[in-house]
C-alpha positions as CSV (number, residue, x, y, z in Angstrom):
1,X,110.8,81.1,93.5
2,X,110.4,84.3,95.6
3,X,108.7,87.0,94.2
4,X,109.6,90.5,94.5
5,X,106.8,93.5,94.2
6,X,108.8,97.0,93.0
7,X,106.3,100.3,93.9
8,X,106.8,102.8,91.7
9,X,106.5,106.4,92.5
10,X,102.7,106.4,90.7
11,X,101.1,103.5,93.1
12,X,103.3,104.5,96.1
13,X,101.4,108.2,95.7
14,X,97.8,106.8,95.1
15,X,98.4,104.5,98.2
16,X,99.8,107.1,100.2
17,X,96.6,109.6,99.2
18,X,98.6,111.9,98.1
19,X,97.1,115.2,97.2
20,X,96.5,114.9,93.3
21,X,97.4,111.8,92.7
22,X,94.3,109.9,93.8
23,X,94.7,108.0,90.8
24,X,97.5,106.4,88.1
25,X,97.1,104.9,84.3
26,X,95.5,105.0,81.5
27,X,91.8,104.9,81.7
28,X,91.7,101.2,80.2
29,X,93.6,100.2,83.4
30,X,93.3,103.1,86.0
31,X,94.6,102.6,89.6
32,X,93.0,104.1,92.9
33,X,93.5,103.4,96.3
34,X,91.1,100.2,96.6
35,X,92.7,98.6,93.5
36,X,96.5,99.5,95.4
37,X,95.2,98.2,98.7
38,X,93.9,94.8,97.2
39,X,96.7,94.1,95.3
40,X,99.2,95.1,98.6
41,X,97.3,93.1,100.6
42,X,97.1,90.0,97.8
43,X,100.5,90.0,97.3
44,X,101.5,90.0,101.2
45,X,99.2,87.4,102.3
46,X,101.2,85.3,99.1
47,X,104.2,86.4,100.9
48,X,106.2,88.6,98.5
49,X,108.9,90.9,99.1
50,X,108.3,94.7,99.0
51,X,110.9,96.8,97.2
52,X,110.9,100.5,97.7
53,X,113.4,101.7,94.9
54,X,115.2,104.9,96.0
55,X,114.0,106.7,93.0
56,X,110.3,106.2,94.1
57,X,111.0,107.1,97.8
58,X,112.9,110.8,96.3
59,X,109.9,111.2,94.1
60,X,106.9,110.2,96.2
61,X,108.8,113.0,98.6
62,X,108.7,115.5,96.5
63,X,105.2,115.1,95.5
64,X,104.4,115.4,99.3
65,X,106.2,118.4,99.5
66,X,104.6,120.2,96.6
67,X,101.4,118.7,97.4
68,X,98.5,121.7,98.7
69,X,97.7,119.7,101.9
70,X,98.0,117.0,104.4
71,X,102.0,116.9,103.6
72,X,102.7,116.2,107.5
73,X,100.3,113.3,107.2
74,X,101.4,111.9,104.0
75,X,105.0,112.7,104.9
76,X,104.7,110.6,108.0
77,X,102.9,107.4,105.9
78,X,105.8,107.7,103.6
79,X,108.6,107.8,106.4
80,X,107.1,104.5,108.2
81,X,107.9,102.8,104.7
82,X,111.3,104.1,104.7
83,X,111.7,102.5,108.4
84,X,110.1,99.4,107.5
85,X,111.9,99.3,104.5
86,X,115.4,100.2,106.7
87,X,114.5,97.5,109.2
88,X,113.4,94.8,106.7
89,X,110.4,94.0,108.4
90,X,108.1,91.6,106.6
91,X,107.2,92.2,103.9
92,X,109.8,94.9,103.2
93,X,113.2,94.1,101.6
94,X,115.6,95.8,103.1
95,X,117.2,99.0,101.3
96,X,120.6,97.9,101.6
97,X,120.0,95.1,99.3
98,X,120.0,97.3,96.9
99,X,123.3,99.6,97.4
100,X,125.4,97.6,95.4
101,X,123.5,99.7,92.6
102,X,125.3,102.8,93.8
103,X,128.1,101.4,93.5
104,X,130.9,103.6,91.3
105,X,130.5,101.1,88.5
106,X,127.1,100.7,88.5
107,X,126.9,104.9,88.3
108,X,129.6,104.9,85.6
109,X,127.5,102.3,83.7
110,X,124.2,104.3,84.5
111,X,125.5,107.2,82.9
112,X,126.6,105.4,80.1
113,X,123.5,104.0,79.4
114,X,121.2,107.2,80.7
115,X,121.8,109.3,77.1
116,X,120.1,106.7,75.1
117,X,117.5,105.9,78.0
118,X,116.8,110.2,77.9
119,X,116.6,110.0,74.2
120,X,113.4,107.5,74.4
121,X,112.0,109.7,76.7
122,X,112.4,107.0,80.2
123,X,113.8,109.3,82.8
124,X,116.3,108.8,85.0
125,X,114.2,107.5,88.2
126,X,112.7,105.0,85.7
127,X,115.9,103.9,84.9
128,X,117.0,103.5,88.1
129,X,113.6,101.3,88.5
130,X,114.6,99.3,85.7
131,X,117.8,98.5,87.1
132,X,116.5,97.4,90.4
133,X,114.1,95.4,89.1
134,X,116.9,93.6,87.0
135,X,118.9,93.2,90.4
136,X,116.4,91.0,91.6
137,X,115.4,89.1,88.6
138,X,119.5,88.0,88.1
139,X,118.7,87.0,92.2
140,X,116.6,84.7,90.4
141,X,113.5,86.0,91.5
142,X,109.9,86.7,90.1
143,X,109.9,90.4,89.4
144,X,106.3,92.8,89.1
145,X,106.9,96.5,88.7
146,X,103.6,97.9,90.1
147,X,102.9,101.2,88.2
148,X,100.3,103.3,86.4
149,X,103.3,103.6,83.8
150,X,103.0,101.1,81.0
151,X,106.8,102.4,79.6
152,X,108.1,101.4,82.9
153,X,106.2,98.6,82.8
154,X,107.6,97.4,79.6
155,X,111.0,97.3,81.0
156,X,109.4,94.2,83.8
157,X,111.9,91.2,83.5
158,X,111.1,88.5,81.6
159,X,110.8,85.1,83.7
160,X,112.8,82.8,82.3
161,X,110.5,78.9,83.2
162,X,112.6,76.3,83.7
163,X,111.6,73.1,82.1
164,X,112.1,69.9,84.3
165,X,114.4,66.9,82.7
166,X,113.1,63.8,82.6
167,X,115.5,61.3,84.3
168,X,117.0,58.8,82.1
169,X,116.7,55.4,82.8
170,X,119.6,53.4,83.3
């Protein structure tokens, strides 16, 4: 079964160094830049996909562009994921896997569901996460949202195992 590896916007800023947001998550399981780099580099030499949801490439943009320095530097990191992401090198997906998400119906059933999602307090990025992280586990694939966000977190498909039959004997 392949296994996909979502970055939210919380891991892709620690990774990326950016300004402020050296860290992610609650003290009792706190992310920095070793912890990101060990588990990056874990999960490509186990060859999973990298997903880089649209939501966390718009929000990891904006925090470079607010950010009080280095935003050339961190801008540029961030734009050779995009391309990699673009060009589907390994171990990037690529980002048109995940248009059929923005498709009218999908954005018609988004903002059907978005009221009750804003009313729990999961914003409309996380959404967005959650849905792309559903896309891939209905491609029957082993889904891990990496975040410092334990409510996105929660919403991680659930594998379903399948159980071998036993042949019968004849």
């Amino acid at each position: 079964m392949r296994k996909v590896l979502i970055l939210d916007t919380s891991i892709l800023c620690v990774w990326l160094d950016v300004p402020g947001m050296e860290g992610c998550g609650p003290d009792s399981d706190r992310w920095d830049k070793l912890r990101v780099e060990e588990k990056i580099q874990e999960e490509e030499k186990n060859r999973t996909t990298f997903v880089l949801p649209l939501a966390s490439i718009i929000e990891t943009g904006n925090h470079i562009a607010k950010s009080l320095h280095s935003r050339w530097e961190r801008g540029t990191a961030l734009a050779e994921l995009i391309k990699k992401s673009a060009k589907e090198e390994t171990p990037w997906a690529a980002f048109s896997e995940q248009s059929v998400l923005w498709s009218p119906e999908k954005l018609e059933s988004l903002a059907i569901e978005w009221p009750n999602l804003a009313a729990q307090g999961i914003s409309l990025a996380d959404a967005t996460i959650k849905n792309v992280a559903e896309y891939y586990a209905q491609l029957n694939c082993q889904v891990e949202i990496l975040t410092g966000d334990w409510g996105l977190k929660a919403y991680e498909p659930i594998q379903v195992v399948s159980i071998p039959r036993r042949r019968q004997k004849r």
